[in-house]
C-alpha positions, 0 to 999 in steps of 0.5 A, spaced: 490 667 526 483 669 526 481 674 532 475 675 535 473 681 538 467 681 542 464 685 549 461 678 550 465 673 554 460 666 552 460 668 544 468 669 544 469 662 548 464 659 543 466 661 537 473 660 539 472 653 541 469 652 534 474 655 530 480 650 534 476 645 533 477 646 526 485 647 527 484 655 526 490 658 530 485 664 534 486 670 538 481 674 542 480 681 544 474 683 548 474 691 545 477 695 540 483 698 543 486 690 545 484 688 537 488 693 535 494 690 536 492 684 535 489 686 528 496 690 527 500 683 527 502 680 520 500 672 521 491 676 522 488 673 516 481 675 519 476 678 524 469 677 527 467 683 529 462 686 534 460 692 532 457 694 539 462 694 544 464 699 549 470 704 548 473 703 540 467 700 537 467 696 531 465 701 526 470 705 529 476 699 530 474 698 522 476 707 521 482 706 524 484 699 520 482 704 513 487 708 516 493 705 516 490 701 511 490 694 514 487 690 510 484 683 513 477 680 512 472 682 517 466 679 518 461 683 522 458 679 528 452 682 532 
C-alpha cells in the first residue's frame, strides 16, 4: 500500500488516480495526524509526503515515524 499525505485535495486525487492506474494499492490522509495510523499499518510500503500541512506537519510526521522507529520510504512532495 503506498499512502499519500497531502492538505491539497486535487493533488491527492491525481496522484491517487495515477498510482492505481498502475495496480498500486493507495491510501491517502489529508494531515499528519490521520497518516499516522496509516503509516503505523504493516502493508504501508511507502509515503508521498507534504511537508506544508496544518496540524502534525511532514517534518513533524517524519519525527514521530524515527521514534518509533518505522521504517517506510518516504518520498518528500512540495
Amino acid at each position: 500500500m503506498i499512502l499519500i499525505v497531502d492538505d491539497d485535495h486535487t493533488i491527492v486525487q491525481l496522484l491517487k488516480e495515477m498510482l492505481e492506474k498502475e495496480k498500486y494499492e493507495v491510501r491517502t490522509a489529508y494531515n499528519g495526524a490521520s497518516a499516522y495510523g496509516h503509516i503505523k499499518d504493516p502493508k504501508c510500503r511507502g509515503v508521498l509526503l507534504d511537508m506544508l500541512m496544518p496540524g502534525i506537519n511532514g517534518a513533524e510526521l517524519l519525527l514521530l515515524m524515527a521514534a518509533d522507529k518505522i521504517h517506510v520510504p518516504v518520498i518528500v512532495i512540495a
